[in-house]
C-alpha positions in Angstrom: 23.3 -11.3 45.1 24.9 -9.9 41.6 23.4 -13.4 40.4 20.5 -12.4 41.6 20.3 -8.8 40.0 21.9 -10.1 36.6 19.0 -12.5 36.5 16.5 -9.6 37.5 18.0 -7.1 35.0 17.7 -9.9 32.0 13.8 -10.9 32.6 13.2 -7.2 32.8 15.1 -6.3 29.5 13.1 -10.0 27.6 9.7 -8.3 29.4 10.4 -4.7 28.1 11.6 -6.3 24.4 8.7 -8.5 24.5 6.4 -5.6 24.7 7.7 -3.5 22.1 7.7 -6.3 19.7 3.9 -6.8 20.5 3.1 -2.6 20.4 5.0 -2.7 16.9 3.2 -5.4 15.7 0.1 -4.2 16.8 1.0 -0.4 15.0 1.7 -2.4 11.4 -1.7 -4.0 11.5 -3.7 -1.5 12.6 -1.8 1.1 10.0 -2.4 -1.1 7.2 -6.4 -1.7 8.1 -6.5 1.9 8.6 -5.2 2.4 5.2 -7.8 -0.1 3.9 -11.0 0.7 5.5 -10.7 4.4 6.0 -13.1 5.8 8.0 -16.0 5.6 5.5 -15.7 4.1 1.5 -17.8 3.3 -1.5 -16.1 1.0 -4.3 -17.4 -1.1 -7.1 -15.7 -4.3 -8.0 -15.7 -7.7 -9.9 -15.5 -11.3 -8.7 -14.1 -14.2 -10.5 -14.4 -17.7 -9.0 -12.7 -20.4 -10.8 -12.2 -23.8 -11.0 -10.9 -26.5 -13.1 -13.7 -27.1 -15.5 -15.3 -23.9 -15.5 -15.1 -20.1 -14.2 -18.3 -17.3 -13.9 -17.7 -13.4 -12.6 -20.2 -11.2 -10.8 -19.7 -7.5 -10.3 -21.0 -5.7 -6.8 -20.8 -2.0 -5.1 -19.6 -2.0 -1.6 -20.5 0.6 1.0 -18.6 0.6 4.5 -19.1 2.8 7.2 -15.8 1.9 9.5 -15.7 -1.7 10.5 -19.2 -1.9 11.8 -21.8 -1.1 8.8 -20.9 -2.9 5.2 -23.4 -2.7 2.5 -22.9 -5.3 -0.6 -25.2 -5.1 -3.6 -25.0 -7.7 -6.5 -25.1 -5.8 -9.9 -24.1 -8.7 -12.3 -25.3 -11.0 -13.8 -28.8 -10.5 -14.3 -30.2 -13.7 -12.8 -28.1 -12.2 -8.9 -28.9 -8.3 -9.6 -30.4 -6.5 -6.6 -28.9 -9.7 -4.1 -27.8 -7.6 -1.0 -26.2 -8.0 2.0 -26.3 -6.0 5.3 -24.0 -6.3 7.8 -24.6 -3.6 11.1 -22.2 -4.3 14.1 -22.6 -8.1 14.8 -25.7 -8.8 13.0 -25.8 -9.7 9.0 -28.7 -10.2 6.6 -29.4 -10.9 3.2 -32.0 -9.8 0.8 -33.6 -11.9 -2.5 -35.3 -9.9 -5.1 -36.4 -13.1 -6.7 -38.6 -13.9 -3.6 -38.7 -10.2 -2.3 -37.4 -11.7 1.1 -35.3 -10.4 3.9 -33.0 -13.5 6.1 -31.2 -12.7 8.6 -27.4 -14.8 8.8 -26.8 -16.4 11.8 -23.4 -17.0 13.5 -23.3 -19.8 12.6 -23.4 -19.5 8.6 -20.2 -17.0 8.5 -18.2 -20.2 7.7 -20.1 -20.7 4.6 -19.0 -19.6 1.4 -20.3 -16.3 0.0 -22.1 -16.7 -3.2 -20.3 -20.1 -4.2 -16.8 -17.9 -4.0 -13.7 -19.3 -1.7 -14.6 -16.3 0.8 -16.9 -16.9 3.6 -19.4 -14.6 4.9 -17.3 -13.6 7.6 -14.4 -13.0 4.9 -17.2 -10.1 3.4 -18.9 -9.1 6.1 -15.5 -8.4 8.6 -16.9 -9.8 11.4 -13.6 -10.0 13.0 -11.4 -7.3 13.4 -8.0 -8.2 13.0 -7.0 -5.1 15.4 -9.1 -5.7 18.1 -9.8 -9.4 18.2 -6.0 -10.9 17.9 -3.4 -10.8 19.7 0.0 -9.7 17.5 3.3 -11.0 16.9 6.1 -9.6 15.3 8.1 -13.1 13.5 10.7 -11.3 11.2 10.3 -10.5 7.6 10.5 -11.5 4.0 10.4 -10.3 0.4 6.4 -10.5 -1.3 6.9 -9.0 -4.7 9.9 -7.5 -4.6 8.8 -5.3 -1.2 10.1 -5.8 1.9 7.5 -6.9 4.3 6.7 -7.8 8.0 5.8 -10.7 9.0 2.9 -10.7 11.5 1.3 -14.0 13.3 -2.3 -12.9 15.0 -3.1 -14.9 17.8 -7.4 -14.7 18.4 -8.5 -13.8 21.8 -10.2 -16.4 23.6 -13.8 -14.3 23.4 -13.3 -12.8 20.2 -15.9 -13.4 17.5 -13.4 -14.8 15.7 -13.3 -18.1 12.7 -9.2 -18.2 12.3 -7.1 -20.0 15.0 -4.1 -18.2 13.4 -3.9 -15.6 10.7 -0.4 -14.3 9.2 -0.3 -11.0 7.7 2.5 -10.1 4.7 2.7 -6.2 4.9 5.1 -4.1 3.3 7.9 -1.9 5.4 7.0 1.3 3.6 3.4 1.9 2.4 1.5 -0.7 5.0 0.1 -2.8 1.9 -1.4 -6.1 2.8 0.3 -8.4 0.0 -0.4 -11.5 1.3 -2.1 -13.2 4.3 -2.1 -16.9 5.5 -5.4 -18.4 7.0 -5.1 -21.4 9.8 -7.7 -23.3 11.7 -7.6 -24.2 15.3 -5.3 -26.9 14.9 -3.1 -24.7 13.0 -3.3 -26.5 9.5 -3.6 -23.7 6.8 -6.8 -23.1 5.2 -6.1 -20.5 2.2 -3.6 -18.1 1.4 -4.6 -14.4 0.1 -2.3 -12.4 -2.4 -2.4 -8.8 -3.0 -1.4 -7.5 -6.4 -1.3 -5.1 -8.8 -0.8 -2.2 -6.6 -1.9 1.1 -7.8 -3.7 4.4 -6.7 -7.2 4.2 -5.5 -9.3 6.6 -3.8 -5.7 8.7 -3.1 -4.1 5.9 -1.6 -1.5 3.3 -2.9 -3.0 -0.1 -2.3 -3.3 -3.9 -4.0 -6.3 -3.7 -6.9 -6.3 -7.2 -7.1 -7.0 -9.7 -3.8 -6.5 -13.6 -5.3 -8.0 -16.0 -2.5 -6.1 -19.9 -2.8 -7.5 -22.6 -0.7 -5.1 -24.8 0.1 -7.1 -28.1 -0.1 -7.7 -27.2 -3.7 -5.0 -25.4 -5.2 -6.6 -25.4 -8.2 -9.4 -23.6 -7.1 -9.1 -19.4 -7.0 -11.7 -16.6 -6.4 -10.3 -12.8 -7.3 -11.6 -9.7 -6.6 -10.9 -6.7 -8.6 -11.3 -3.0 -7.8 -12.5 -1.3 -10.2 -13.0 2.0 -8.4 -12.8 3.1 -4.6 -13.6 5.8 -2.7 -12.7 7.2 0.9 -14.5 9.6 2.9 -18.7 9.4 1.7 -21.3 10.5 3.9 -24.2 8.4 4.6 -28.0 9.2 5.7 -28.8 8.0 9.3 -31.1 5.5 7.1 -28.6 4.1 4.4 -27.5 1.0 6.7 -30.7 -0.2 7.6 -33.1 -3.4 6.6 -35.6 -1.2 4.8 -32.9 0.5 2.6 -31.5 -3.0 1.4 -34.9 -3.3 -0.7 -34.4 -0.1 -2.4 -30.5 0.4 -3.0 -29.6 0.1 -6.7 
């Protein structure tokens, strides 16, 4: 019988560490995407894809309204100005001046590269939420730029709208900074790695200014994005994330 209990008492204590490892893994993500998204946000930014023989840069403003409304508009260089892409709760479109013509994205294109860049549609559009559509793991930590980080594997649900089989997040002990993040397929082979750099203070909050995406197949391949401003906090008209509206934003 005091088998017995002693055997009780040590699944209990695994169960009850076992779920607090999964709450506190689940509190680091979702503070650090907190601290990214805001509730609402406006930034401008630039895009530099390169590759071995040759390199080209486009800037864009981004709108987001939480994680279900995204607006992206293309301001550089002239031959992509006025592109745009809509993203509203699980639906995305985009918009070509050149041929005045609204397409809406199916599901099955967020794999595809956005605008030529290593990121996928999904990668722009956050499709996936990496609070509500993984499950969390807490696997120890490690130092990313001289901070101390956690080390957190996300596990998709089985339903979730989700492209990863695995994703591992880097994020730092103190400020919740998302320094670097490992992206795996279903067989668990990694796909590209993400680095967050050059941390500094934008829109009142300390966060990475510059995101470098690696694919792993191509290591000499990069695409970085660059914040050149960021704001938290703006309002938006009823209208602003709507179809109609991605023909006359500017």
């Amino acid at each position: 019988m005091n088998y017995l209990k002693l055997l009780i008492s040590i699944v209990t204590f695994v169960s009850i560490l076992n779920s607090l490892n999964a709450q506190s893994a689940l509190d680091i993500v979702k503070k650090s995407d907190e601290k990214m998204r805001g509730t609402s946000s406006y930034a401008e930014m630039s895009m530099k894809i390169s590759r071995p023989d040759w390199s080209r840069e486009m800037k864009m403003k981004l709108w987001a309204n939480g994680v279900d409304q995204s607006l992206i508009l293309i301001t550089s260089p002239k031959r992509e100005q006025g592109i745009t892409f809509l993203k509203d709760n699980n639906e995305m479109w985009n918009y070509q001046p050149s041929i005045s013509r609204v397409i809406k994205m199916p599901p099955s294109m967020m794999m595809q590269s956005w605008m030529g860049s290593d990121f996928t549609n999904d990668d722009l559009a956050k499709e996936s939420s990496v609070v509500t559509d993984y499950d969390h793991k807490l696997l120890g930590s490690e130092k990313v730029e001289n901070y101390d980080c956690y080390i957190v594997e996300l596990i998709p649900h089985e339903d979730a709208p989700v492209v990863w089989g695995k994703v591992k997040m880097w994020i730092s002990k103190n400020d919740f900074l998302q320094l670097k993040m490992e992206f795996y397929d279903e067989d668990s082979d990694l796909v590209s790695t993400m680095y967050g750099t050059q941390v500094k203070n934008l829109g009142g909050k300390l966060l990475p200014s510059v995101y470098k995406l690696i694919p792993d197949d191509k290591p000499e391949n990069s695409t970085t994005m660059t914040y050149e401003a960021l704001k938290f906090g703006v309002t938006f008209d009823k209208d602003f994330f709507t179809v109609m509206n991605m023909k006359k934003i500017h």
